[in-house]
RODREN-556973 format. One record per residue (C-alpha): residue in one letter; chain; x, y, z. Coordinates in Angstrom, 1 decimal, decimal comma. Each point is the difference from the previous one (the first is absolute). Example, Ala and Ser with C-alpha at 12.3 -4.5 7.8 and 13.67 -1.06 7.14 Angstrom:
<zanus>
  res  chain      xx      yy      zz
    A      A    12,3    -4,5     7,8
    S      A     1,4     3,4    -0,7
</zanus>
This chain:
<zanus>
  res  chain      xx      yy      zz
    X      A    12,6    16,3   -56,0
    X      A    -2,9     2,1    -0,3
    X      A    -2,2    -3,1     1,4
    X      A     2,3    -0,5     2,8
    X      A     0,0     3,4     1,2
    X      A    -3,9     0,0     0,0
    X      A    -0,1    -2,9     1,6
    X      A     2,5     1,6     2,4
    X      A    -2,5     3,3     0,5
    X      A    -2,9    -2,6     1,0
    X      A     1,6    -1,6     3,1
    X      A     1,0     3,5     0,9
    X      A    -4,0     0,3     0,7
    X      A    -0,3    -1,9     3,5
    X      A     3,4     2,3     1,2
    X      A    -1,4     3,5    -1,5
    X      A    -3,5    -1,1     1,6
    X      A     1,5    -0,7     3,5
    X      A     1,7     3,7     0,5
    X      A    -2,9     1,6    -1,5
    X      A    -2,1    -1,6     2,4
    X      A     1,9     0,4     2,5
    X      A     1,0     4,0    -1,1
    X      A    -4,0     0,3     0,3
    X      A    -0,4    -1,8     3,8
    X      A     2,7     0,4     1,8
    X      A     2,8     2,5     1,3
    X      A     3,0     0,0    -2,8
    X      A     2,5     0,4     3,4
    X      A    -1,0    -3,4     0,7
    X      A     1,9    -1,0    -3,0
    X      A     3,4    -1,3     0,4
    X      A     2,7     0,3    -2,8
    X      A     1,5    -3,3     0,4
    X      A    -3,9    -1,2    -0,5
    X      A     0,1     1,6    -3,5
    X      A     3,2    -0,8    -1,0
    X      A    -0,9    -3,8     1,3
    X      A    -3,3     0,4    -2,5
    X      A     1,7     0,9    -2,9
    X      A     2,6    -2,5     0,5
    X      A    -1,9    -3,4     0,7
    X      A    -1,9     1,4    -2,9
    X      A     2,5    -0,6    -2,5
    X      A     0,7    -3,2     1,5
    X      A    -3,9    -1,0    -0,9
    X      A     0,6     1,5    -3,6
    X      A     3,1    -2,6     0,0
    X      A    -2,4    -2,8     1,4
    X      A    -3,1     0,7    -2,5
    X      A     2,8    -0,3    -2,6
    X      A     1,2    -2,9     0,9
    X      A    -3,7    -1,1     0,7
    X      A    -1,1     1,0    -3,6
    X      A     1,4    -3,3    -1,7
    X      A    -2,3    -2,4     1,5
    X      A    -3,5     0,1     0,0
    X      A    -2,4     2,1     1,5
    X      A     0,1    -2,1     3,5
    X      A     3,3     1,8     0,7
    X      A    -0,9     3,0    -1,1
    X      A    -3,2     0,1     2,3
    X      A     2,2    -1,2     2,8
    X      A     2,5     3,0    -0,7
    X      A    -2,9     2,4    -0,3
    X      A    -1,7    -1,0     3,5
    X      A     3,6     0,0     1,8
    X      A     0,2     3,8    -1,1
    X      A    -3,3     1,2     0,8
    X      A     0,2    -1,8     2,9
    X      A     2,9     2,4     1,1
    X      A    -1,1     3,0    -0,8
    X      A    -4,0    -0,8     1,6
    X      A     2,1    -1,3     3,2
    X      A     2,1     3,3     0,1
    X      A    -2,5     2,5    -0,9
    X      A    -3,0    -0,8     2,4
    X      A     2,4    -0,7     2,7
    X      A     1,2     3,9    -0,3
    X      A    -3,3     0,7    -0,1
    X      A    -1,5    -2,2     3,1
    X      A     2,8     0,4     2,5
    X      A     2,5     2,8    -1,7
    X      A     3,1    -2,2    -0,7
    X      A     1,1    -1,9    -1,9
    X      A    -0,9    -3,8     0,5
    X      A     2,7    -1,1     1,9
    X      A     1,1    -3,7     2,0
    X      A    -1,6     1,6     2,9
    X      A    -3,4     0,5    -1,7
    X      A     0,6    -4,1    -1,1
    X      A     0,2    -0,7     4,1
    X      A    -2,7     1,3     0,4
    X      A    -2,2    -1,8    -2,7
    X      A     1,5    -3,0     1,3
    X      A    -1,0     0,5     3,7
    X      A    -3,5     1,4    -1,1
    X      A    -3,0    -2,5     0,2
    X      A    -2,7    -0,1    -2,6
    X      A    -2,0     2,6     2,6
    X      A     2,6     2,2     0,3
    X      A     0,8     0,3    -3,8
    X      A    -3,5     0,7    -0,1
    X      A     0,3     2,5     2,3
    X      A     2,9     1,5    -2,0
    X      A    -1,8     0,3    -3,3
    X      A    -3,0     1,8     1,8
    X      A     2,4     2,6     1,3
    X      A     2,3     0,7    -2,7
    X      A    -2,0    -0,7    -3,2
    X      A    -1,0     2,7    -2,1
    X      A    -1,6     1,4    -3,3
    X      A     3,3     0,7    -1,3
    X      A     1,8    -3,4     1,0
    X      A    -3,4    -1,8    -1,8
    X      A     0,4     1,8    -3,1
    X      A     3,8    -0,7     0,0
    X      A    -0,9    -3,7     0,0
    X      A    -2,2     0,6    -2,5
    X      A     2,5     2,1    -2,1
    X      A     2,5    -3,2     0,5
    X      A    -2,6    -2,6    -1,4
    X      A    -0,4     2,4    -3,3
    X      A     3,6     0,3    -0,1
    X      A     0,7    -3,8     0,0
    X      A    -2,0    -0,8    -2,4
    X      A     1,2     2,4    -2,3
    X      A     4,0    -1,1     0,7
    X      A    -0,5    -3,5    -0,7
    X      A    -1,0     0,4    -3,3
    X      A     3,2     1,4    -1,3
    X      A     3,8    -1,9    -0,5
    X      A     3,3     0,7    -1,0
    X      A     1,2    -0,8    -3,4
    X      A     2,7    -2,7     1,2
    X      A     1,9    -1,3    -2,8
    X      A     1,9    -3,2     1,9
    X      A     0,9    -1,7     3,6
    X      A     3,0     2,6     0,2
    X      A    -2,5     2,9     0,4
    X      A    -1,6    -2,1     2,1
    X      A     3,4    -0,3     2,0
    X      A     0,7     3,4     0,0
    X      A    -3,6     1,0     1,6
    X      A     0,3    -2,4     2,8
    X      A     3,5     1,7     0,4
    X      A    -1,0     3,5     0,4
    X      A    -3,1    -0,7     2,3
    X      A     2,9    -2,2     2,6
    X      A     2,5     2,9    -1,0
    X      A    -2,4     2,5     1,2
    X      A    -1,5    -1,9     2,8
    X      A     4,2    -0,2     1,3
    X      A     0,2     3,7    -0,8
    X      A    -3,0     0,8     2,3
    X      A     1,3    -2,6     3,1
    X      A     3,6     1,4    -0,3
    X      A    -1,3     3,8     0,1
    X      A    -2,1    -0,9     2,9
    X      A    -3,0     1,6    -2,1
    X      A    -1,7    -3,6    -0,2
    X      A    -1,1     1,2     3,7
    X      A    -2,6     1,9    -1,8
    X      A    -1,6    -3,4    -2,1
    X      A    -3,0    -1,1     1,3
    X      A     0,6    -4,1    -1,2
    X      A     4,0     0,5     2,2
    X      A    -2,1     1,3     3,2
    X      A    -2,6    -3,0    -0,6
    X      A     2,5    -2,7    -0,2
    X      A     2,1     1,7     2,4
    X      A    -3,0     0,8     2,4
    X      A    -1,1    -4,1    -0,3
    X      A     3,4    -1,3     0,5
    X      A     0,6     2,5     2,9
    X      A    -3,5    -1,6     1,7
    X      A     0,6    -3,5    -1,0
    X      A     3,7     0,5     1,3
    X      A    -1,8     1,7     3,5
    X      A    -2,4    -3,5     0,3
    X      A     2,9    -2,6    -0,4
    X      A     2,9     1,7     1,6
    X      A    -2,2     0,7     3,4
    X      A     1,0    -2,0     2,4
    X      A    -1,0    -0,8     3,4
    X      A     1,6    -1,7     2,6
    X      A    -2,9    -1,6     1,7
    X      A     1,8    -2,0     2,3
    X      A     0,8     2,0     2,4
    X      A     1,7    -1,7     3,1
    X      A    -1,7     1,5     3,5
    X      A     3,7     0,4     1,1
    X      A     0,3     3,0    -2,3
    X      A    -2,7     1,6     2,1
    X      A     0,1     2,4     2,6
    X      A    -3,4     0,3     1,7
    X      A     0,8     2,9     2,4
    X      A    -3,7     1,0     0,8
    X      A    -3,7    -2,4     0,8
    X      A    -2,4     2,2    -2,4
    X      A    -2,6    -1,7    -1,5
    X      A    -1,8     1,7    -3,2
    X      A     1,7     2,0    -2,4
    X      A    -2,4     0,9    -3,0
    X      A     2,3     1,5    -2,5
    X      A    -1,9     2,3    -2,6
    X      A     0,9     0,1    -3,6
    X      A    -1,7     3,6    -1,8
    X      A     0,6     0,4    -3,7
    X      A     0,3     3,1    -1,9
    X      A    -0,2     2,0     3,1
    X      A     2,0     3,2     0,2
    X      A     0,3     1,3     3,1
    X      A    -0,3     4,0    -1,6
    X      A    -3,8    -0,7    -0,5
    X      A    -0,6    -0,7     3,8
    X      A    -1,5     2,1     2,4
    X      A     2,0    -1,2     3,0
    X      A     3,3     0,9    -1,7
    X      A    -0,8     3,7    -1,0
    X      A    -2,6    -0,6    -3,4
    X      A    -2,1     2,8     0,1
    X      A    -3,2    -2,3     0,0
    X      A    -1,7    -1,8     2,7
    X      A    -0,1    -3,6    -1,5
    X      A     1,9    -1,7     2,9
    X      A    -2,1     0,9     2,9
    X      A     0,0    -3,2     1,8
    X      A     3,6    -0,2     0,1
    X      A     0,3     3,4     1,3
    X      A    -2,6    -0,6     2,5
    X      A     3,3    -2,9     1,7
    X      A     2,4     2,2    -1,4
    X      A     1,3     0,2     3,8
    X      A     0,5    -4,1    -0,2
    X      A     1,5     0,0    -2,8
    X      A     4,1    -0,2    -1,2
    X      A    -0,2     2,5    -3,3
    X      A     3,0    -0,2    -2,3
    X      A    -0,1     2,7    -2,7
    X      A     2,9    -1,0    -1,6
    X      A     0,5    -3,3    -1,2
    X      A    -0,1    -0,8    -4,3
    X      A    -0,7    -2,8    -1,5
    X      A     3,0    -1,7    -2,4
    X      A    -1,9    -0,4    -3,1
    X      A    -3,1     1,2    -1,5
    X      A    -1,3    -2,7    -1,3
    X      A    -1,5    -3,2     2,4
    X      A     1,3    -2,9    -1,7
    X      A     3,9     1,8     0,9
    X      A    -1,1     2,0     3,6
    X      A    -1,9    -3,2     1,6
    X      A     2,6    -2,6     0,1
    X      A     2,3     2,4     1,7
    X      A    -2,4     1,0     2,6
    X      A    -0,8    -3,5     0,9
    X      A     3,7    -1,7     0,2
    X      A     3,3     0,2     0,4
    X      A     0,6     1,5    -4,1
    X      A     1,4     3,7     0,5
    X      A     0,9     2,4    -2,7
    X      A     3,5    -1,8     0,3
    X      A    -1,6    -3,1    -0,2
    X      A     3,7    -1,3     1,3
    X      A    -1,2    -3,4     1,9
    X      A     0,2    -3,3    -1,2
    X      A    -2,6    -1,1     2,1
    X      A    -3,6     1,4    -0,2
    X      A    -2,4    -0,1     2,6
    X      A    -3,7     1,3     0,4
    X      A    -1,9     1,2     2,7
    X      A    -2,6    -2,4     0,3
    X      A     2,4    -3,3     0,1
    X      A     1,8     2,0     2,9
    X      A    -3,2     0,1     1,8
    X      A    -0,9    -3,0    -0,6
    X      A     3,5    -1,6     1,1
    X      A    -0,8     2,1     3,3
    X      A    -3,3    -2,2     1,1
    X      A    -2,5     2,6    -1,4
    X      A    -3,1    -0,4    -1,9
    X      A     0,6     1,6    -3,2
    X      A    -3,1     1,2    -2,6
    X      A    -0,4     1,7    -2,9
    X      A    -3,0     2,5    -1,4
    X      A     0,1     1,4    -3,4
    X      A    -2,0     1,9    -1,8
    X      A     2,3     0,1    -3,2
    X      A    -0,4    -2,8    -2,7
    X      A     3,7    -1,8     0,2
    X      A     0,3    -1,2    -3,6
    X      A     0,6    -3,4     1,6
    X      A     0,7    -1,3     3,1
    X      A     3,3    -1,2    -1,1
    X      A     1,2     2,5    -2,3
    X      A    -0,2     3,0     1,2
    X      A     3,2     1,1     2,5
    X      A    -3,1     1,5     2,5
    X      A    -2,2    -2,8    -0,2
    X      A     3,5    -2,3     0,3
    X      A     0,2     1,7     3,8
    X      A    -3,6    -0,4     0,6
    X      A     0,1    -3,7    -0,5
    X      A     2,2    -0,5     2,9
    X      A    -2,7     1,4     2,1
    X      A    -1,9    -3,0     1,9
    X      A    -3,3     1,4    -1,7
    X      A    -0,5     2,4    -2,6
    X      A    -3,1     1,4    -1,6
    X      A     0,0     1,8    -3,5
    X      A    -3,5     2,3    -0,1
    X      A    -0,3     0,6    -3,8
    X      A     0,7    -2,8    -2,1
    X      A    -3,3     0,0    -2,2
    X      A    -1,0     3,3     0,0
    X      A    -2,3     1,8    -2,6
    X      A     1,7     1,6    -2,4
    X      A    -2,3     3,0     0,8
    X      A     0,1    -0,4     3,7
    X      A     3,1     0,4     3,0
    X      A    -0,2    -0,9     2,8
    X      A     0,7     1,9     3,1
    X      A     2,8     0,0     2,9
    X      A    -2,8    -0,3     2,5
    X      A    -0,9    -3,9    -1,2
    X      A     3,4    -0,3     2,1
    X      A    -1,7     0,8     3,4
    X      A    -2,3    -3,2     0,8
    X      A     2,8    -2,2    -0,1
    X      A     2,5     2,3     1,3
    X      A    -2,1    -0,2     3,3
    X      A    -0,2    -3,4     0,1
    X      A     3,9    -0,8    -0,3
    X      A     0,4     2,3     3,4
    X      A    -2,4    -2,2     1,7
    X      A     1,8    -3,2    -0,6
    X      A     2,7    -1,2     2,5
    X      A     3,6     0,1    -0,1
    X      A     2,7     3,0    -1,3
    X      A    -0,5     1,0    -3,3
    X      A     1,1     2,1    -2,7
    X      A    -2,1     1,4    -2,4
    X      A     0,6     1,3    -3,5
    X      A    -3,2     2,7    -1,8
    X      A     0,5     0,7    -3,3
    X      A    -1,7     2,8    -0,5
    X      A    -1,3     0,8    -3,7
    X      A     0,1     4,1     1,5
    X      A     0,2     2,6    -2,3
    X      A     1,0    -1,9    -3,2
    X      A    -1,7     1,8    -3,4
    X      A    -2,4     0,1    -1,1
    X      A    -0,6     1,7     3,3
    X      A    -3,7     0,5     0,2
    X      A    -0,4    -3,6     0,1
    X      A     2,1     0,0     3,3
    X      A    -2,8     1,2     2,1
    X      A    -3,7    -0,4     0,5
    X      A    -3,1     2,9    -0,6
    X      A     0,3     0,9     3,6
    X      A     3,4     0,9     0,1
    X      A    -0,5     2,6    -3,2
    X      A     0,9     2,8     2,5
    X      A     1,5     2,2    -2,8
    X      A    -1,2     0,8    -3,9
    X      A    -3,6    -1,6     0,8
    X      A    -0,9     3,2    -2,3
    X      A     2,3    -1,0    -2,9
    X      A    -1,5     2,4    -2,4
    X      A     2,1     2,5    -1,6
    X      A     3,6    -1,4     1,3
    X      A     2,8    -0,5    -2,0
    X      A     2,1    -3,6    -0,3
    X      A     2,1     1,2     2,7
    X      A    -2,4     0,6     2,3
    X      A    -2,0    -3,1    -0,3
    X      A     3,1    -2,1     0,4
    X      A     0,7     2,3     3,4
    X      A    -3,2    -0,7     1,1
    X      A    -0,2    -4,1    -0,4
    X      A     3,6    -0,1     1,2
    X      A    -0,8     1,8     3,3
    X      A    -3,3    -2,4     0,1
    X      A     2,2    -2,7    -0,1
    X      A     1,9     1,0     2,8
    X      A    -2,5     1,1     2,1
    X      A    -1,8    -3,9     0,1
    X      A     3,7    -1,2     0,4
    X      A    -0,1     2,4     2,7
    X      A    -3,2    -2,1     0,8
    X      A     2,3    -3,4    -0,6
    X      A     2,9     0,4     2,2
    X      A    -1,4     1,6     2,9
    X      A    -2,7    -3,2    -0,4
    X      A     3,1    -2,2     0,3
    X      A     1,6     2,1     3,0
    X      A    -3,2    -0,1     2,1
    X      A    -0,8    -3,8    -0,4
    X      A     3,2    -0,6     1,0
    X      A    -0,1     2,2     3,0
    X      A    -3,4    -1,7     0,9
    X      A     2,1    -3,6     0,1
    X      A     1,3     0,8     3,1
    X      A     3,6    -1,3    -1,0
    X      A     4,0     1,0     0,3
    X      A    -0,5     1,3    -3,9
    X      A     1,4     2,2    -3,1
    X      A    -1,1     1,2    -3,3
    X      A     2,6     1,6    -2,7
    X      A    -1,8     1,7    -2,8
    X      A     1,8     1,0    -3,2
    X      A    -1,0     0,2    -3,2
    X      A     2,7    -1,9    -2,7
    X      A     0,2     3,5    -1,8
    X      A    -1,5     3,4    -1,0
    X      A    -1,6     1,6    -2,5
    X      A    -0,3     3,0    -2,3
    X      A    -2,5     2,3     0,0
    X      A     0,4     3,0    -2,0
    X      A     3,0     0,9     2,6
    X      A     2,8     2,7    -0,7
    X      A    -1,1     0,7    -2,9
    X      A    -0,5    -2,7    -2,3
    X      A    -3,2    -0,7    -1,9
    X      A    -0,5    -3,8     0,9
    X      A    -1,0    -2,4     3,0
    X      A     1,6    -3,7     0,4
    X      A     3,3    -1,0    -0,5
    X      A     3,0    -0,1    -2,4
    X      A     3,0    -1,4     0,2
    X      A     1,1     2,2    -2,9
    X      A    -1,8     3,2     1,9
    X      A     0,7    -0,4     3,7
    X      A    -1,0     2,4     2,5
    X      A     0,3     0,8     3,6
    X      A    -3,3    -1,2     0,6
    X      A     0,5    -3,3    -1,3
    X      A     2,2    -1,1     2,4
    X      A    -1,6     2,2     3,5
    X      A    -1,9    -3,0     1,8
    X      A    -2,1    -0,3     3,8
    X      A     1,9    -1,9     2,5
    X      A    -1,8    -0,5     3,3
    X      A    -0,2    -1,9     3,0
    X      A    -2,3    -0,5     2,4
    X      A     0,8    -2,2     3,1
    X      A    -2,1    -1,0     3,1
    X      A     0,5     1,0     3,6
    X      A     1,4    -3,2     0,9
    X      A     2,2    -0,2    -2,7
    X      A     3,7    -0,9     0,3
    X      A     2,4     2,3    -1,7
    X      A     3,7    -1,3    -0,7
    X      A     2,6     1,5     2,4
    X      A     1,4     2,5    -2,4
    X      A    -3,4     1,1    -1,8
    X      A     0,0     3,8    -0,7
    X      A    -2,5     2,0    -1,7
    X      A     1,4     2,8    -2,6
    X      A    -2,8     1,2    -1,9
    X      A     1,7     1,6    -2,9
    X      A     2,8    -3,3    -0,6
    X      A     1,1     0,0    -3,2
    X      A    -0,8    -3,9    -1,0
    X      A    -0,3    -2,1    -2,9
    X      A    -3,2    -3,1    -0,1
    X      A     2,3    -1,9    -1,5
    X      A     1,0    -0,8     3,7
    X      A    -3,9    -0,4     1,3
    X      A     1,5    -4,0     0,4
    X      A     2,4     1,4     2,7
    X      A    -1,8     2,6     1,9
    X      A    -2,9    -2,5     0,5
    X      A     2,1    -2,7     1,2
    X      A     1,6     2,4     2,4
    X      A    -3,0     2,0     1,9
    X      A    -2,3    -3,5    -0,2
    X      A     3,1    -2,1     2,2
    X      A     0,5    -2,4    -2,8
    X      A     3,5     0,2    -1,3
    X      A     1,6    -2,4    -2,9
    X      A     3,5     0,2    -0,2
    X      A    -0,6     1,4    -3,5
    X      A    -1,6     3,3     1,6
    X      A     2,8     2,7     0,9
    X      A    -2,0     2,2     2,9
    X      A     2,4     2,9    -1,5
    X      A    -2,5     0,0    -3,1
    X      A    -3,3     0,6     2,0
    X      A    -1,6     3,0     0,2
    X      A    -1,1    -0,3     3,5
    X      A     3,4    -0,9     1,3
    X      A     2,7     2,7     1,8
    X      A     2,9    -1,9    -2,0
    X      A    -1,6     0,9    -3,0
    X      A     2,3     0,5    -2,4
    X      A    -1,3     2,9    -2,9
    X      A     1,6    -0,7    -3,5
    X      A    -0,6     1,6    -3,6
    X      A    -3,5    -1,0    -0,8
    X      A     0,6    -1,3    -3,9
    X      A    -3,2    -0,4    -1,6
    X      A    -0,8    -1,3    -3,5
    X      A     2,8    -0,1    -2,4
    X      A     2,5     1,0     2,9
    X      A    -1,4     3,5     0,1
    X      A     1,1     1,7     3,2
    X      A    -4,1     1,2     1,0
    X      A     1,4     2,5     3,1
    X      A     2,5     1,7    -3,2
    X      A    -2,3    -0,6    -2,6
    X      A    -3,1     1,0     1,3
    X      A     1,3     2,4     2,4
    X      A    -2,3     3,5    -0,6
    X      A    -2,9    -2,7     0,2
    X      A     1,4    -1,7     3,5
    X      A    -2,3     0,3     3,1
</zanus>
């Protein structure tokens, strides 16, 4: 008995170790009691399972030993790296990431602590596979593998399993498996089901990432990093109130580009590039985010339908990016080449690591880093970032003007970002922290003179929309209408139709969010 409880007091180790570290780094509020209760809980279920473990040989035990430092390494560095805990979201977005960008991740969020955590974990397993249960038959056996499923139930039926970083990993891969194979697209799309009610010939629709609109000068930031954009402010349709659905791209992209909607109600799903290519036009595609193949990711799905499509950062250096101005060259040369066309830039914008989103000559702010805290380094490469996006889109705007054609350009970026807003003491996103800011994107238009605007096209700067109908409102103001479109849900129409704006996990954003609203 005495050897069992010993044994007991060892794996307590990893557990003790992870709220000591995490006492020592980070702020106890972030702590959430159904996160402690959850520990203390699966952790009887692993004392079940090493005791179950204990009458085989030391295979098992090693097995049991790496499953449970596994957990509490997982749980504690991800409190540490993004303050949560690591949750299905967090999974999306190690699933969407590219080797680069997990790179990228690990160079932000990596830090002395977190290293000597790992460390702390290696010790740890080494010391708890040494030990075992004294198991006396196959019915102690029985009754291990009983208490660890009895627990496991206990935790699922409590909903406290919600805090278990291996639930949120199976859940978060099946959730993004389930995404890939249930995405379908109808890419037949019979020319009767159009409605072609204008002759304009380019549209270059601009995809920004991680762009909040709260960090740009021409909506009210107190900084001058969007000069160029102010300088055709004049020319420009400004809408300083449309959110994005989701915080996350693999979720917010797919509903900007088709017919999905929060409600995600019809049977039949059609994208915005097979619509324009159904209506006669060119269609091409320029990325400057790594699709994690051309086939299986939902994005990269849409941009294969375009007639040609060009991925800018396949083999990149692991110590290298590459910047959204390698986009230009061929950008130019598609609005040379006959015909109507539509075409799609992904922009790699103002994703993190953020000072790798610009180059030297766009350091306008922190050049003199010395002496600034975290906070005000990030600040500073954010602000960079938008600045030579600035740089970016205004590029785009005045090539296009230059082409001499009946034209459009919609820029939005697929969500926001925080940064140290009301408040809090981080910058990204979370799921499991959501902000205001997360959610506050750019949504502009720029059109040329000779451009054809539909009959009913109104201009309300301060609409309350949702991206998730981008597929609509682009349809509508462009002339080319699929029967799937309802002109009710674009934002440039006068039978627009405002609803509640339900952003992730049905949250109401104008109730929720409401003392941070515009």
């Amino acid at each position: 008995m005495i050897k069992n409880f010993k044994i007991i007091l060892v794996l307590s180790f990893p557990l003790l170790c992870k709220y000591l570290f995490l006492t020592l780094f980070i702020d106890w509020k972030l702590f959430d009691l159904q996160d402690i209760v959850e520990d203390v809980v699966f952790f009887i279920g692993v004392v079940f399972l090493f005791y179950a473990a204990s009458i085989k040989g030391n295979g098992l035990i090693n097995l049991v030993s790496l499953f449970y430092v596994s957990y509490v390494v997982l749980e504690t560095v991800s409190y540490m790296a993004i303050s949560s805990n690591f949750s299905s979201s967090f999974m999306y977005l190690l699933l969407e990431s590219n080797k680069g960008e997990l790179n990228e991740f690990v160079s932000s969020y990596v830090s002395l602590p977190i290293v000597l955590f790992f460390i702390v974990g290696v010790v740890l397993f080494f010391k708890i596979k040494k030990y075992k249960f004294k198991v006396f038959g196959f019915k102690n056996v029985i009754v291990g593998v009983l208490g660890f499923l009895a627990v496991c139930f206990g935790l699922k039926y409590t909903g406290f399993i919600e805090s278990n970083v291996y639930h949120n990993i199976v859940r978060g891969v099946y959730g993004y498996v389930d995404l890939q194979n249930n995405t379908k697209f109808n890419e037949n799309i019979d020319s009767q089901d159009l409605v072609i009610t204008s002759n304009n010939e380019v549209l270059v629709f601009v995809l920004g990432e991680s762009t909040v609109r709260t960090h740009m000068q021409i909506y009210g930031y107190k900084r001058e990093n969007t000069p160029l954009l102010n300088s055709i402010k004049d020319s420009l349709f400004i809408f300083e109130n449309v959110v994005s659905s989701d915080v996350l791209t693999l979720k917010a992209m797919p509903k900007i580009l088709t017919s999905i909607d929060v409600s995600n109600k019809q049977e039949e799903q059609y994208n915005i590039v097979e619509v324009f290519n159904a209506a006669g036009y060119n269609t091409y595609w320029l990325s400057n985010q790594r699709p994690i193949s051309y086939h299986d990711n939902v994005t990269s799905k849409i941009a294969s339908r375009s007639k040609e499509f060009k991925f800018f950062n396949h083999n990149i250096d692991k110590h290298s990016t590459t910047l959204d101005g390698v986009l230009l060259p061929d950008y130019s040369e598609i609005l040379k080449k006959p015909g109507k066309k539509a075409v799609f830039v992904r922009l790699i914008g103002t994703h993190f690591d953020y000072n790798k989103r610009y180059p030297e000559a766009f350091k306008k702010y922190g050049k003199e880093q010395l002496n600034l805290s975290k906070e005000e380094k990030i600040l500073n490469h954010y602000d960079n970032a938008v600045y030579y996006n600035d740089y970016i889109v205004h590029t785009l705007i005045d090539k296009l003007k230059g082409s001499g054609k009946k034209s459009a350009l919609v820029y939005l970026s697929d969500h926001g970002e925080n940064l140290y807003d009301e408040g809090t003491d981080f910058f990204g996103r979370n799921e499991e922290r959501l902000t205001a800011t997360m959610f506050k994107i750019p949504f502009l238009l720029w059109t040329s003179n000779n451009f054809e605007y539909p009959k009913d096209f109104q201009y309300i700067p301060n609409r309350k929309f949702m991206a998730d109908h981008t597929y609509e409102s682009v349809g509508h103001v462009f002339g080319v209408l699929h029967k799937s479109m309802q002109v009710e849900h674009s934002i440039f129409s006068s039978k627009f139709k405002p609803r509640n704006r339900k952003v992730v996990n049905a949250i109401d954003f104008d109730k929720e969010f409401v003392k941070q609203n515009d």
